[in-house]
Steps between C-alpha positions, in 0.01 A plus 500: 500500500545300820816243452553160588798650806171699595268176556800329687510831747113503500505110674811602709333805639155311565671223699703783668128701551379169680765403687466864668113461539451122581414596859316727390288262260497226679318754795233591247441135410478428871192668537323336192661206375791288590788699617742400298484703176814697580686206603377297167525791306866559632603128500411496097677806381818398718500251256406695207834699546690140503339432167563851321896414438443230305230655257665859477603404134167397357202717447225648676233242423767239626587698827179557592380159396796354770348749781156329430656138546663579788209645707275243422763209658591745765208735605239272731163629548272763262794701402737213323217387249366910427815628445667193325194509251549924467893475403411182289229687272744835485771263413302416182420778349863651538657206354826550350504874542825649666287856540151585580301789339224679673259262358683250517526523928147575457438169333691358770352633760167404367561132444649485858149656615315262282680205667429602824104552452521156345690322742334656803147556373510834641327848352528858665388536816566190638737648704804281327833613271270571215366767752878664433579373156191565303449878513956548440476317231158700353686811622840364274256480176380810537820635501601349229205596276563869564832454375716504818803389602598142699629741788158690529275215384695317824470770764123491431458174478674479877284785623171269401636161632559721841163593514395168376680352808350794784204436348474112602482620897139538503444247251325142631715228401344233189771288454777300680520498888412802565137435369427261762524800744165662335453877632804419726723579208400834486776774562795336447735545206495225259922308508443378094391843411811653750756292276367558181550868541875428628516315146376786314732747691774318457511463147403894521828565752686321164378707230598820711 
């Protein structure tokens, strides 16, 4: 069971994660996109950690559902709208739960994936988050089904969104910015997929 203090460290440590790497993302998005994923990334869950005080008490649909508000009015480019509509749809279908079961983080995780494909129109291999997100959150059911444990259902599911994100470097970009580069987008590491695996690690990092 993953508690409501746990979700609170998850954000904290995912702001912390990006804050560390925004240079770092904001480099990868330089060479396909805008450059400023780490710094929009890093300006939104600055003020994420502003909002987390004043919804500590309520429960994990509610927290989440805050985190969700806040990047959309805070985030500019891709990244406010994707991940504003992935902590919205999570926040839903945790709704007035103060814990989270294995399927229950599963259902989260899915309905934050779900968002994302339907906000951003993207599928794999269009070298985008989902590139990241998709085969964790495959790699968290499976776990689950075989009976395991959030701990071990997590580590795998971070070992997939890894290779999810490596995997995006020879990829040609089909969506967003970096598609208007063609064949010039080839060989670099996609920044959405790099901060999607910070996400997952994060809430991994927590859970250990």
């Amino acid at each position: 069971m993953v508690r409501k203090e746990q979700i609170l460290q998850w954000l904290q440590r995912f702001a912390t994660l990006v804050e560390a790497n925004k240079d770092y993302l904001t480099e990868l998005d330089a060479a396909i996109g805008d450059a400023d994923h780490g710094i929009n990334m890093e300006r939104g869950f600055k003020k994420v950690i502003t909002q987390l005080p004043t919804v500590a008490d309520k429960d994990i649909g509610s927290i989440l559902k805050t985190v969700s508000m806040t990047l959309i009015s805070t985030v500019g480019g891709a990244s406010g709208p994707l991940y504003g509509t992935l902590f919205l749809r999570a926040s839903t279908v945790v709704a007035s739960k103060q814990g989270l079961s294995e399927q229950d983080i599963l259902t989260m995780l899915q309905a934050g994936l779900d968002g994302v494909i339907s906000r951003g129109k993207a599928q794999l291999g269009d070298k985008t988050m989902v590139d990241a997100f998709s085969p964790a959150v495959a790699a968290f059911g499976q776990a689950v089904t075989r009976g395991e444990d959030t701990l071990s259902a997590m580590q795998q599911a971070v070992a997939a969104a890894e290779k999810g994100m490596q995997d995006t470097t020879p990829m040609q970009a089909k969506k967003g910015r970096a598609s208007y580069l063609g064949e010039r987008s080839i060989g670099h590491q996609d920044p959405g997929a790099t901060s999607v695996y910070f996400m997952l690690q994060s809430l991994l990092d927590v859970i250990q």
